[in-house]
N, C-alpha and C positions, 0 to 999 in steps of 0.2 A: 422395310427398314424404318419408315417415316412411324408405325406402330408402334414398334419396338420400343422405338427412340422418345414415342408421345409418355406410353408407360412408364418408362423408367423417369420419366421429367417428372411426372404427377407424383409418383410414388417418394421419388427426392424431396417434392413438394412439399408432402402430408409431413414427412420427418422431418424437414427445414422447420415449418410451421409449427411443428409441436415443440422442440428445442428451444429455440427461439422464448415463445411464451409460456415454458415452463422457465427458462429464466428471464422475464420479462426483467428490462430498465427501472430504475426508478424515475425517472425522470425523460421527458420524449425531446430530443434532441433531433431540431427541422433538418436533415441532411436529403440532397438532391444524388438521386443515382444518377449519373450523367452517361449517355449510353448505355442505358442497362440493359440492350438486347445483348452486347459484347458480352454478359456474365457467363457464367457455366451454365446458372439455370437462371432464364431472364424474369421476370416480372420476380418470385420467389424469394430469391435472395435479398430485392429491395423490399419488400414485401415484410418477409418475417422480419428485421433489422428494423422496420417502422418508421422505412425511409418516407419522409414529407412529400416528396415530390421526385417524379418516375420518368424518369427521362428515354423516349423511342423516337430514330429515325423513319420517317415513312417515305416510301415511294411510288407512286401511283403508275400501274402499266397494266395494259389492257384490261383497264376495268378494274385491278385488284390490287388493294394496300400491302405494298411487301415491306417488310422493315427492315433497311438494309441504309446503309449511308450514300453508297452510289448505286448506279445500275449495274455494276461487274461483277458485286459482290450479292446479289440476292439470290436466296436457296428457295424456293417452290415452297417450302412448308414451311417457311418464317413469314406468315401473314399477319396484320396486324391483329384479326381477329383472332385468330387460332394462339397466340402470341399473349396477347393482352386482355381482347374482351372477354373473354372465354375463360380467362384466368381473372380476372376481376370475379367475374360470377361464383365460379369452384371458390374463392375466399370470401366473396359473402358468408355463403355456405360452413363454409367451414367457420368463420367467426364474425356472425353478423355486425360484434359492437366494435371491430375495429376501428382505431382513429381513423378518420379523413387522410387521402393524401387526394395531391393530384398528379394526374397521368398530365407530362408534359410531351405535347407533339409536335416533332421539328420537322416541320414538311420540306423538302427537297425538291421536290419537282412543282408545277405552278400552284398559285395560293391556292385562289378561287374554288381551280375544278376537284382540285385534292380533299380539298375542304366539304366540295359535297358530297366526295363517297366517304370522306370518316362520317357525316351527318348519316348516310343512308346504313354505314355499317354500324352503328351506334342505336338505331334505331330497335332491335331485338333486345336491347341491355338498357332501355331509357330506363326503366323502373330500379337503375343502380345508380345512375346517374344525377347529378344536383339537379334543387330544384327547390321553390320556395317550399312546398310542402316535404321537401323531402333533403334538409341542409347538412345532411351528410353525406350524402353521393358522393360521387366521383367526379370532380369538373374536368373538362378538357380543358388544356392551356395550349391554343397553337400559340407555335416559335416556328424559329426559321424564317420562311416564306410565309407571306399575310399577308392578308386583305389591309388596306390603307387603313388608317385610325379612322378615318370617319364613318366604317360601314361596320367597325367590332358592333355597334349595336343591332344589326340586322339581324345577328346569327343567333341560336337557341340561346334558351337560361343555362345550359352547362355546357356549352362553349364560350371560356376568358381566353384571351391571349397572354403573353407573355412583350411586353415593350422593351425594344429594348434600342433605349436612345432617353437623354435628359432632357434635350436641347427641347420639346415640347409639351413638356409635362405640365406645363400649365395651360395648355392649349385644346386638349383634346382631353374628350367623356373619360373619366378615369373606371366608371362601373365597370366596364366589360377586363381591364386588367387587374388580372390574377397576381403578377409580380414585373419588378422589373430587373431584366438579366444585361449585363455590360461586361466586356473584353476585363479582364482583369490587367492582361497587358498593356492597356492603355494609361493605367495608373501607376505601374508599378513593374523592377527587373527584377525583383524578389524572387529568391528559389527552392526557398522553404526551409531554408537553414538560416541558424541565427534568430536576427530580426529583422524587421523593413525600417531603413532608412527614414529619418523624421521627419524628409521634406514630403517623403513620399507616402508616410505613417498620414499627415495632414491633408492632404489632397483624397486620400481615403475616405477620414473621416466625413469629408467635405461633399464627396459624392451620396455615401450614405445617409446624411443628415439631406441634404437635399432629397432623395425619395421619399425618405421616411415623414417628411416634414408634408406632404403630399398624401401620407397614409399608404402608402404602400409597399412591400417588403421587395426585399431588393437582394439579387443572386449574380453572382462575378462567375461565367467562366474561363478556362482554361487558365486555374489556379492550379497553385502546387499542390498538389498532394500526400500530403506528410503530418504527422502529428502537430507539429510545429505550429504549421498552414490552420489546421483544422481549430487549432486554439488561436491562433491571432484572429482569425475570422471572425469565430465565435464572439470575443473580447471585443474587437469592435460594429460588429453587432450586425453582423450580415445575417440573414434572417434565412434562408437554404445553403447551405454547406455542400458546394460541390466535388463530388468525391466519385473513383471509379471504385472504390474499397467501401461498399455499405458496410460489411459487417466490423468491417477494424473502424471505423469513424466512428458507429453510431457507440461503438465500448467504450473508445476514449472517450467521447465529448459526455456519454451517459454518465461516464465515472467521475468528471474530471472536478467535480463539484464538489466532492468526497476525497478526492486527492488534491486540493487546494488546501493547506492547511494555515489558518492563524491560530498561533497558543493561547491557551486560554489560561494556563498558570504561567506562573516565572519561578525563574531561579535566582537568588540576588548571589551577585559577584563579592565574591571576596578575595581579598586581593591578597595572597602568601607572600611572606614573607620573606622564604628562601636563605633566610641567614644558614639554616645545614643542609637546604639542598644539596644533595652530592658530595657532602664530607665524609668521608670515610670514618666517622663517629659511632660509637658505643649504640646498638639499636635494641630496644627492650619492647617496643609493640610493634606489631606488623597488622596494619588493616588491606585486607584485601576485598575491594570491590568489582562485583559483576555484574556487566549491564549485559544480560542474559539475549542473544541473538543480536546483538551490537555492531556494527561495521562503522567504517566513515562516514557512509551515507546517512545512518541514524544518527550520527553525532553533530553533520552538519546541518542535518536540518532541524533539530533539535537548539544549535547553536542557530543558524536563521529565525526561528521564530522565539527564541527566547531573547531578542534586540541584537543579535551578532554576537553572543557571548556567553560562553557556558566555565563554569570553574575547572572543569575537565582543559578544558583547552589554555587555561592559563600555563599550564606546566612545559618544563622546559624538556625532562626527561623522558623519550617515549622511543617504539619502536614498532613491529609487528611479530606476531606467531601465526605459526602452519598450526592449522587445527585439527590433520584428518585424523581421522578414527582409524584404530589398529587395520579395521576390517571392511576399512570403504574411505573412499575418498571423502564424504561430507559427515563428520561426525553429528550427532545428537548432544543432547545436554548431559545423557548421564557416561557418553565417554569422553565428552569434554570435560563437564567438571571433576572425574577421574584423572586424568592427563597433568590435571591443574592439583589434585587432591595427594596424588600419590605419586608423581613423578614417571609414572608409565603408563605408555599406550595399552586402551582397553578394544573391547569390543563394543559397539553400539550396542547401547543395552545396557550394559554391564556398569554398577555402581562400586565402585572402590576395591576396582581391580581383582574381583572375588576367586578368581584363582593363584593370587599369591598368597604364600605361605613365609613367614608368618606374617599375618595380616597385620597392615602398616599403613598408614596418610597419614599426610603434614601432621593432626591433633594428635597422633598417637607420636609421631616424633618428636614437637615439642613440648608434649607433658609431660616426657622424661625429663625433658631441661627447664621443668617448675612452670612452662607455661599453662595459663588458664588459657580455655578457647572457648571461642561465641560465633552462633550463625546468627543469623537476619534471614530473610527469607519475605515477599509478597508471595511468593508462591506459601502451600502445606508446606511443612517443616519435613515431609514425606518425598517432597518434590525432589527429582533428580539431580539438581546442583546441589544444594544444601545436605543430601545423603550422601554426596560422595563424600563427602568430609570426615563419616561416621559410622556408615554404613558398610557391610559386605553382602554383595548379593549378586546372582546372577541376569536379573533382570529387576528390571529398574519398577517393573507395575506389579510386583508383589511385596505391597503394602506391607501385607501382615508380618514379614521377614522383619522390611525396614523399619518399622515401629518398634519391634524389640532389639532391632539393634541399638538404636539410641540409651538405649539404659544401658547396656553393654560398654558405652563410645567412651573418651575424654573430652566430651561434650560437657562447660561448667555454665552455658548461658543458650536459650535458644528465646528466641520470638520470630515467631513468624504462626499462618494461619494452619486449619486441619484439625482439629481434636477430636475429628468425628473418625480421624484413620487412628486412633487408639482405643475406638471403641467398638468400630463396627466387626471385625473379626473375634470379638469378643475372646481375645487370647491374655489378657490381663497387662496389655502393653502402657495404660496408662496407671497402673498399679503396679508396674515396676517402676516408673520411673520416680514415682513418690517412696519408693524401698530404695533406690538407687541415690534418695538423698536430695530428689527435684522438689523444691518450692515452687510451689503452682501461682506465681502471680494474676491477681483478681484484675488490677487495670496495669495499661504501661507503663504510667505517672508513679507506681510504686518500686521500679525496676532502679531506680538512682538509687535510692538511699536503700534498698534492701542490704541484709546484712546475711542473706541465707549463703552457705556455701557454694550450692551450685541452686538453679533458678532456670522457670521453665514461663512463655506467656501465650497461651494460645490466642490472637488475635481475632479468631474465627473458628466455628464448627467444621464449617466447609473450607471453601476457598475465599480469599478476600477479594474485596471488587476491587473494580480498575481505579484512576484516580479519578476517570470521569463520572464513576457513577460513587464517588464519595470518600474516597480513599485519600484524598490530598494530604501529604504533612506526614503521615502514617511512617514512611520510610526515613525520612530524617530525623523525626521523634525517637523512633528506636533506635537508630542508630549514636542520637546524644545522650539517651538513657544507655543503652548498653557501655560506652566510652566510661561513662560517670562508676557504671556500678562494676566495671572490671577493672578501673585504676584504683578504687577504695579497695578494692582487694589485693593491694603494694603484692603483686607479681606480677612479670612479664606477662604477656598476655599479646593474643590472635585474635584477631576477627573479621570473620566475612561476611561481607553484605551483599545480597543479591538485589536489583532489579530485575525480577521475572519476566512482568509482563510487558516489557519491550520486545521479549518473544514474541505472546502472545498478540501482540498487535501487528507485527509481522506477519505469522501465520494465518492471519485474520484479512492479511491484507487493505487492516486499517490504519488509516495514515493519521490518522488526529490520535489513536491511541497513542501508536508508535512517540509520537512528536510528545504527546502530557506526560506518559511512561518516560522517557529518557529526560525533561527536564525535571521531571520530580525522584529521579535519580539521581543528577547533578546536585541533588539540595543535601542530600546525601554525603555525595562527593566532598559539599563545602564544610559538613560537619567534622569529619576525617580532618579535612587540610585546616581546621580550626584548632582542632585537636594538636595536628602534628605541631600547631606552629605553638600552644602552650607548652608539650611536653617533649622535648626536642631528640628523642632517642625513638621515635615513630618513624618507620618506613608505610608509606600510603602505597599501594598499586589498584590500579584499574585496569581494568582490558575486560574480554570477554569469551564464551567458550566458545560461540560462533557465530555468524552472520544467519539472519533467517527476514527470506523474502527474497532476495536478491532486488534488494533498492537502487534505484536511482532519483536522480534528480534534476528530471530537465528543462526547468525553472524555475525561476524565485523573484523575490523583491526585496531584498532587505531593507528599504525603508519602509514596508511595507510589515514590515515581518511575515510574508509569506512565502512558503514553498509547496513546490509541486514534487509530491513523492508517486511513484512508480514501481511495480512489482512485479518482475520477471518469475514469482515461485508463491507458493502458499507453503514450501517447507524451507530449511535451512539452504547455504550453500557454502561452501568449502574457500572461499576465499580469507585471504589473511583478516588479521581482525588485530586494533590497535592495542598496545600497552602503556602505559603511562608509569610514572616511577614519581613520587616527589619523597624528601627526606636521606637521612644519608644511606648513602650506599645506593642511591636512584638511578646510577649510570650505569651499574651492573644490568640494568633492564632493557636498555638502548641493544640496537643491533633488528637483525633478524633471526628467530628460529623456533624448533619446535615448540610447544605449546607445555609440553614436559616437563621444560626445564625454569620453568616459574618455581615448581617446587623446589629445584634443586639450588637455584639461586637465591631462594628465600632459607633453606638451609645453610645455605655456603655462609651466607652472613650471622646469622643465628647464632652459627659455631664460632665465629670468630671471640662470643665474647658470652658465650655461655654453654656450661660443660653438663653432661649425664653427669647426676649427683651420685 
């Protein structure tokens, strides 16, 4: 059985191991396995996770190190050797340049004698073990039961102790201590929820600055155990993070560096007006804005790091929509923005509802009643939101369809990036749309005062980059060139604006995109609510076609302007997602409900005050 059982350990082993550093941390984050013979597969699991410090119980009986916590519990073939040394060796082996940790030993039974059969077992494995010519061994750190302070200097160069008491830290050899470990419950009722208490937050500090102040790192156990725990610790600067979860400690605290976010743009606040909020008034443009994978959670942390305040959030009219897809509970973008484009549930996939007859969205409804219409887009102009507008197709990654649809569409304005998806299927799709009557704008700065009927900008061959890597400004430029150059055209007039890549930082499960994507969104936002407030017959909406990542946010600072975002998914999730409404007729958008009826509520007003000619 003991066979059996060694095989399949090693074998777990090799594929922990290889896992592990095929997705190696960027960054190595000191976490202590505390009991990690208790794991499923012991030394391993702390092991491949690149845990600092290895925490085994030993018990010394007849002659043999067993590692077990008391004597009732020891099994025959949990030896320390067989257990740990043995595995030490097979991960040289297997990766010679791993970091340093050290193996902590918490003897149970008397110091002294225990002490010399770990020496005598140790002796086959010296050549792994520290050593001035060799300062990346392995040290041993006895705990537990120890030999008095005065004799740590007797024992080998890779035997350190572990101390753990302050009251003599100035007193005694500090060379032979490795770290110093204290009751955490001495300091603190803390339970890993929330935060600790500030008398008890200072009394913390106070201990750690005292080791530290000594030179030597300092480890608390029988702490909480919680993400919570694992970041207050972190913060105030415990140097071993004691944890029975190596592999969930060492992801968060590895990531948590990367999901700390302060903004690096802003959005300036403008402050609406609201004199036609909500009047039931004559409405002649409708801007529709989409912050493309948007939920709460992107909006407030978006609002946290942009000083507590986003233009989105000034508004008073808002509600939510059920987003799912005809054909699954968590829609996509191109049955979202179908949902939103045409007033019916699609298939995921599916751009602008391609099996209805006769094909119909909002642009083709109201360019019957004179209106001009305009997308925006960071995404291609090809990209799934911005083609349902336009487009008919049955799946949303066949370019070559959507490209000539747009010459087909009631499309009178487009900017956004891609001009290489009208050229690469070489089907003459951007030589229709110059037959179709498109002026090919040269830069954006020329999109105000053009005077062409309908007007096309490719911002990009490809795709355009995010804001971090140079994109800043890009999205609310177009969006006040496009305002400019569809009012000189004295007709009613549509327009939607996409934030894409708040998806994509989502997906990415990047939180600093997420966070620069949605406030240079909002700047956006602010150009719309400048708009409405000069030309007072504008209906503004925001909201989005779905949540992606599934965000949270399990803390912040906002004098700080920082937050902590968090990602349950690298794809969308089907929860509600917000609506906003300013201008008259805004209150129409309040409530809860499907996602469909955006369209229909943007025609219900439409018709009030403009007829098929």
């Amino acid at each position: 059985m003991f066979v059996v059982k060694n095989t399949l350990n090693q074998a777990f082993c090799c594929l922990a191991f290889l896992f592990v550093f095929a997705n190696s941390y960027a960054q190595r984050i000191a976490i202590h396995s505390h009991n990690d013979y208790h794991q499923a597969v012991p030394f391993w699991t702390a092991y491949a996770n690149k845990a600092a410090s290895i925490e085994v119980d030993v018990i010394l009986r007849n002659d043999t190190l067993f590692v077990a916590h008391e004597q009732e519990s020891i099994s025959a073939q949990y030896t320390f050797e067989k257990l740990y040394l043995e595995r030490i060796g097979q991960a040289k082996d297997l990766n010679p340049g791993h970091e340093p940790f050290v193996l902590l030993v918490d003897i149970k039974t008397k110091a002294e004698q225990t002490l010399e059969h770990i020496i005598k077992a140790s002796q086959a494995y010296v050549d792994l073990l520290y050593s001035e010519q060799n300062p990346k061994g392995i040290k041993l750190v006895i705990s537990g039961n120890r030999p008095s302070a005065e004799k740590y200097s007797a024992y080998p160069e890779y035997i350190f102790f572990d101390h753990q008491s302050i009251k003599d830290l100035g007193e005694i050899v500090l060379e032979k201590v490795e770290m110093v470990s204290l009751s955490f419950e001495n300091y603190s009722v803390w339970n890993g929820k929330g935060r600790i208490i500030e008398e008890e937050l200072q009394g913390l500090k106070a201990v750690i600055k005292q080791v530290h102040d000594v030179g030597k790192p300092i480890r608390f156990w029988a702490t909480p155990d919680s993400k919570s725990s694992w970041k207050a610790l972190h913060e105030l600067g415990v140097d071993f993070i004691n944890t029975d979860q190596p592999y969930e400690a060492q992801k968060y605290l590895s990531t948590l560096k990367n999901r700390l976010v302060i903004a690096e743009g802003r959005s300036e606040i403008y402050t609406p007006s609201f004199e036609n909020d909500g009047l039931h008034d004559r409405v002649d443009q409708v801007i529709l804005l989409i912050g493309d994978g948007t939920g709460l959670a992107q909006l407030h942390a978006g609002m946290v790091a942009n000083g507590n305040a986003l233009n989105i959030m000034n508004l008073k009219h808002m509600g939510l929509i059920k987003t799912q897809a005809l054909d699954d509970f968590t829609t996509d973008s191109a049955a979202g923005g179908t949902a939103l484009a045409t007033g019916r549930k699609a298939n995921n996939r599916a751009i602008g509802q391609y099996d209805q007859f006769p094909k119909s969205n909002l642009t083709t409804s109201l360019a019957r009643m004179n209106f001009s219409n305009g997308i925006i887009s960071t995404d291609n102009v090809t990209g799934a939101t911005p083609a349902a507008f336009y487009a008919f197709e049955k799946e949303r990654d066949n370019i070559n369809g959507i490209s000539l649809d747009l010459s087909r569409s009631n499309i009178d304005l487009f900017i956004a990036g891609g001009k290489n998806d009208f050229l690469r299927y070489k089907n003459g799709a951007l030589d229709s749309l110059e037959k179709s009557g498109f002026h090919m704008a040269s830069s954006i700065q020329e999109i105000s005062s053009s005077k062409a009927g309908k007007l096309g900008y490719f911002a990009s061959n490809h795709g355009l980059p995010s804001v971090l890597k140079g994109r800043k400004g890009f999205l609310s430029q177009a969006t006040k060139q496009a305002l400019n150059y569809l009012k000189c055209k004295e007709r009613p007039f549509f327009l939607m604006i996409e934030g894409a890549q708040i998806d994509t930082g989502g997906h990415q499960n990047d939180a600093q995109k997420v966070v620069e994507e949605l406030i240079d969104f909002d700047q956006a936002v602010a150009e719309a609510l400048k708009f409405a407030d000069t030309y007072p017959g504008t209906l503004v909406i925001i909201t989005a076609d779905h949540e992606t990542g599934g965000l949270t946010l399990p803390q912040g600072n906002i004098d700080q302007g920082q937050i902590e975002l968090e990602f349950s998914t690298e794809d969308h999730t089907g929860i509600l997602v917000p609506i906003f409404a300013y201008g008259p007729h805004a209150d129409l958008f309040m409530g809860v409900y499907e996602n469909t009826e955006v369209y229909h509520k943007i025609i219900q007003v439409i018709k009030k005050y403009h007829q098929k000619p």
